[in-house]
C-alpha positions in Angstrom: 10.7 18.1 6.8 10.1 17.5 2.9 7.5 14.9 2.7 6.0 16.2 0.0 8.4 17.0 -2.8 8.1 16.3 -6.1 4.2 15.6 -5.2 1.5 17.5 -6.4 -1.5 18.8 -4.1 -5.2 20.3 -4.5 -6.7 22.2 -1.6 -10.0 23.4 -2.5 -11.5 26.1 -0.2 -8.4 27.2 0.0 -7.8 30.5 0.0 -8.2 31.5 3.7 -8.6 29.7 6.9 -7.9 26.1 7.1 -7.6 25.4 3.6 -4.5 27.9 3.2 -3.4 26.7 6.4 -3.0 23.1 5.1 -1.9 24.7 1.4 0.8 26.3 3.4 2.1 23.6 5.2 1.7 21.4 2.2 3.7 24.1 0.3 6.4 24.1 3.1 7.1 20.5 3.4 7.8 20.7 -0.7 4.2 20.2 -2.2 3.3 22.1 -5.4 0.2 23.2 -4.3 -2.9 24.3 -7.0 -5.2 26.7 -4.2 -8.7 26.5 -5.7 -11.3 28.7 -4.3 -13.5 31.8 -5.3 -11.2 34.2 -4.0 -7.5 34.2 -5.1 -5.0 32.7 -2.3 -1.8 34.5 -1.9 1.7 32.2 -2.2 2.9 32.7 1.4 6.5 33.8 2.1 7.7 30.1 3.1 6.2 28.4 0.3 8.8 26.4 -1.2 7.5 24.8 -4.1 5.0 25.7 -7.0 2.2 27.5 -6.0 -1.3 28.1 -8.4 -4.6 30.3 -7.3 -7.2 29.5 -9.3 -10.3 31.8 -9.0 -13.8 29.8 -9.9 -16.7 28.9 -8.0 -16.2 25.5 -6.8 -20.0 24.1 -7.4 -19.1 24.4 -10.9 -18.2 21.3 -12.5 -17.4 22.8 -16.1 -15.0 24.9 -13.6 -13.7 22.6 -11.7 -12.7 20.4 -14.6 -10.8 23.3 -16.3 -9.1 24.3 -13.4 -8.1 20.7 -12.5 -6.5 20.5 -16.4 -4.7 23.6 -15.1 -3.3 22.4 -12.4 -2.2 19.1 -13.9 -0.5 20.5 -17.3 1.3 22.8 -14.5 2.4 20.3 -12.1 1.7 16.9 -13.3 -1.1 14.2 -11.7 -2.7 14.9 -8.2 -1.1 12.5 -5.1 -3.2 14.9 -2.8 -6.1 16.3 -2.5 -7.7 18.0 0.7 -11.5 18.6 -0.3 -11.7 21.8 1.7 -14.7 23.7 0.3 -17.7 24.2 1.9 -19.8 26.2 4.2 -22.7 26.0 6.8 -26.1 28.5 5.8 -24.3 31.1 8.4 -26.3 34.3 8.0 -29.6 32.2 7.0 -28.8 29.2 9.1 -31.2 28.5 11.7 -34.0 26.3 13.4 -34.8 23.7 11.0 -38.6 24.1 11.8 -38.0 27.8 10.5 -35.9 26.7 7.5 -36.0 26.9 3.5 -35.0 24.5 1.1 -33.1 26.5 -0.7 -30.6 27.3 1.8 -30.6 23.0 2.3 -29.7 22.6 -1.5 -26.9 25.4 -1.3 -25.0 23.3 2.0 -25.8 20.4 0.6 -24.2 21.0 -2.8 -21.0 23.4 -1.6 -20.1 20.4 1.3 -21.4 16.9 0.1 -21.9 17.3 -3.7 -18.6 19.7 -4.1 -16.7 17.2 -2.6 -17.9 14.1 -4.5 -17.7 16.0 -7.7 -14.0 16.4 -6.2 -13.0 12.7 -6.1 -14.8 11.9 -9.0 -12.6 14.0 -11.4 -9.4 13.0 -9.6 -9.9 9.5 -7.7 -9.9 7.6 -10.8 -6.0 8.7 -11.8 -4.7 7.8 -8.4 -6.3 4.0 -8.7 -4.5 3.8 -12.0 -1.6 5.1 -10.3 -1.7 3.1 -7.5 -1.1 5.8 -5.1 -2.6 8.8 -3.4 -4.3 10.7 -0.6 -8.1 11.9 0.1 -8.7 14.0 2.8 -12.3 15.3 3.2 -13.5 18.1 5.6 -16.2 17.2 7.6 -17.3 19.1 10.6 -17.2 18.2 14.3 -20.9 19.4 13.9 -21.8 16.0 12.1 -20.7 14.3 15.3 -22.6 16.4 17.5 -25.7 17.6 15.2 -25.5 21.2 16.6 -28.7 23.4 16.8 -29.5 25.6 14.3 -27.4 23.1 12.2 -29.0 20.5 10.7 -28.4 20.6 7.2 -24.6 21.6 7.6 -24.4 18.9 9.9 -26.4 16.2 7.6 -23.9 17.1 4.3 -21.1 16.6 6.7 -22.4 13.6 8.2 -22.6 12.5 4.7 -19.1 13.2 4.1 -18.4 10.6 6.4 -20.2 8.2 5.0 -19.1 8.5 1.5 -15.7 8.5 2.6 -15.5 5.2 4.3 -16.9 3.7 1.3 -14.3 5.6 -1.4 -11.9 4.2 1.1 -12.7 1.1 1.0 -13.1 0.9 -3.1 -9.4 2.7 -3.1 -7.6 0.8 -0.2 -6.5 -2.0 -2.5 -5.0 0.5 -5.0 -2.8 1.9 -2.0 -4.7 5.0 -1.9 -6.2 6.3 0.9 -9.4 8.2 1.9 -10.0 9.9 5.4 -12.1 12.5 6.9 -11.7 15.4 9.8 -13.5 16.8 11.9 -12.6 20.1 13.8 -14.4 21.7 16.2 -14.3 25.3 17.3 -11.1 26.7 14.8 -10.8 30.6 15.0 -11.5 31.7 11.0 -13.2 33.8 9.2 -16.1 31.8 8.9 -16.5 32.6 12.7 -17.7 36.2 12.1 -21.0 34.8 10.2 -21.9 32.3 12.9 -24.4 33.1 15.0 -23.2 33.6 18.5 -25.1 31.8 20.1 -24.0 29.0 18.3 -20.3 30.2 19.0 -20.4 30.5 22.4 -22.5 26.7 22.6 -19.4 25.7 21.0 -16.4 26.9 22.8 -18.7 25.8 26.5 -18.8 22.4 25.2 -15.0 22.0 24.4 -13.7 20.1 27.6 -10.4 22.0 26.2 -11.7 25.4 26.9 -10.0 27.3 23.8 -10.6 27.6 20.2 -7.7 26.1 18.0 -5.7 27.9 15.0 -5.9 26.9 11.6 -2.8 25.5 10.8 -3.2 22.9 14.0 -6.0 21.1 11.6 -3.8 21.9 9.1 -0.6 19.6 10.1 -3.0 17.0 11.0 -4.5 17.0 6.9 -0.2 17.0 6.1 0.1 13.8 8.2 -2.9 12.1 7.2 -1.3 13.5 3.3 2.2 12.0 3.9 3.4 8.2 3.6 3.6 7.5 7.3 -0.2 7.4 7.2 -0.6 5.1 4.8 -1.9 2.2 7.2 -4.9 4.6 8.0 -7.9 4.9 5.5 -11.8 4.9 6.4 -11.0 7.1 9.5 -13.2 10.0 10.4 -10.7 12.0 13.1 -12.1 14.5 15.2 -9.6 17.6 15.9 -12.3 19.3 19.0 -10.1 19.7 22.2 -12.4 16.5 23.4 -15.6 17.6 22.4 -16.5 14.7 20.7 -14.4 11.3 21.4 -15.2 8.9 18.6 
């Protein structure tokens, strides 16, 4: 399939896991794709169309607004972008009775903040347009509010929350806002989770497995394409049944 070309797509986060999953995909189907994340992401093989690494650390506005120039002088206005960036405390997550604020304000601004500072900068060209697609990563963890999670899972809860009401601002411009939420995925983020928490994970999906990458990331190109363009406001939880929402 070529669903995508001559469309333009931002995966933040993307230079590993999920996020160059979904660039991938995005990529195959005919996307040009503008990766931005801290480390540089490598144009696979198979993608087909433009590809753009851009190295800068995505809490940085000032950063985030060059890059986005960037991307746009090289490939024209965003129709997609997959807010991809974030991360749980991992090494310094833990009992929130035993927690620091500072590890709160970091989760809070790489998940929730990154990803409003996101739509901000690019939202606004799609209503004029009257067309695009917001997909926001939230965490299966929001749904369940793991242990040893809290405040991953309250800035992905609030993902949630402020995308059903960008979706609902941006529904009558025929642009669309959704959310995700996978569960246990194997990537690299894995290896700084606490096993305990791992293990908690993979016993409560009724599916018994851990999932690859690139299955969240062909759900992100559907919910990216124009046969989803009736769905907007939907959080969708990709867990093997762990949650059913």
């Amino acid at each position: 399939m070529q669903r995508f070309t001559g469309k333009t797509a931002i995966v933040t986060g993307g230079a590993g896991g999920i996020g160059l999953a979904t660039a991938t995909r995005l990529a195959a189907e005919g996307a040009s794709v503008a990766v931005f994340d801290l480390n540089r992401a490598e144009r696979p093989d198979e993608a087909a169309a433009g590809w753009l690494s851009l190295e800068f650390d995505g809490t940085d506005g000032a950063a985030l607004a060059a890059a986005l120039a960037k991307a746009e002088s090289a490939f024209g206005p965003v129709d997609i972008l997959f807010n991809n960036l974030g991360q749980s405390g991992r090494e310094r997550a833990g009992l929130f009775c035993d927690s620091e604020e500072e590890v709160w304000r970091f989760v809070t601004e790489i998940n929730l903040i990154a990803t409003m500072r996101a739509c901000r900068r690019i939202a606004p060209g799609m209503r004029a347009r009257g067309s695009g697609r917001i997909i926001n990563m939230s965490s299966d963890a929001a749904l369940s509010g793991d242990l040893r999670l809290a405040d991953y899972a309250a800035a992905k809860m609030g993902i949630i929350g402020f995308t059903r009401a960008l979706a609902q601002e941006l529904a009558p411009h025929r642009v669309t806002v959704n959310a995700v939420c996978p569960g246990a995925i194997a990537t690299e983020a894995h290896n700084h989770i606490p096993r305990a928490t791992l293990d908690a994970l993979v016993a409560a999906t009724p599916a018994g497995f851990i999932a690859t990458p690139a299955e969240v990331g062909g759900l992100v190109a559907y919910l990216a394409s124009d046969e989803a363009r009736f769905i907007t406001g939907q959080t969708i939880a990709i867990n093997g049944g762990r949650n059913m929402i």
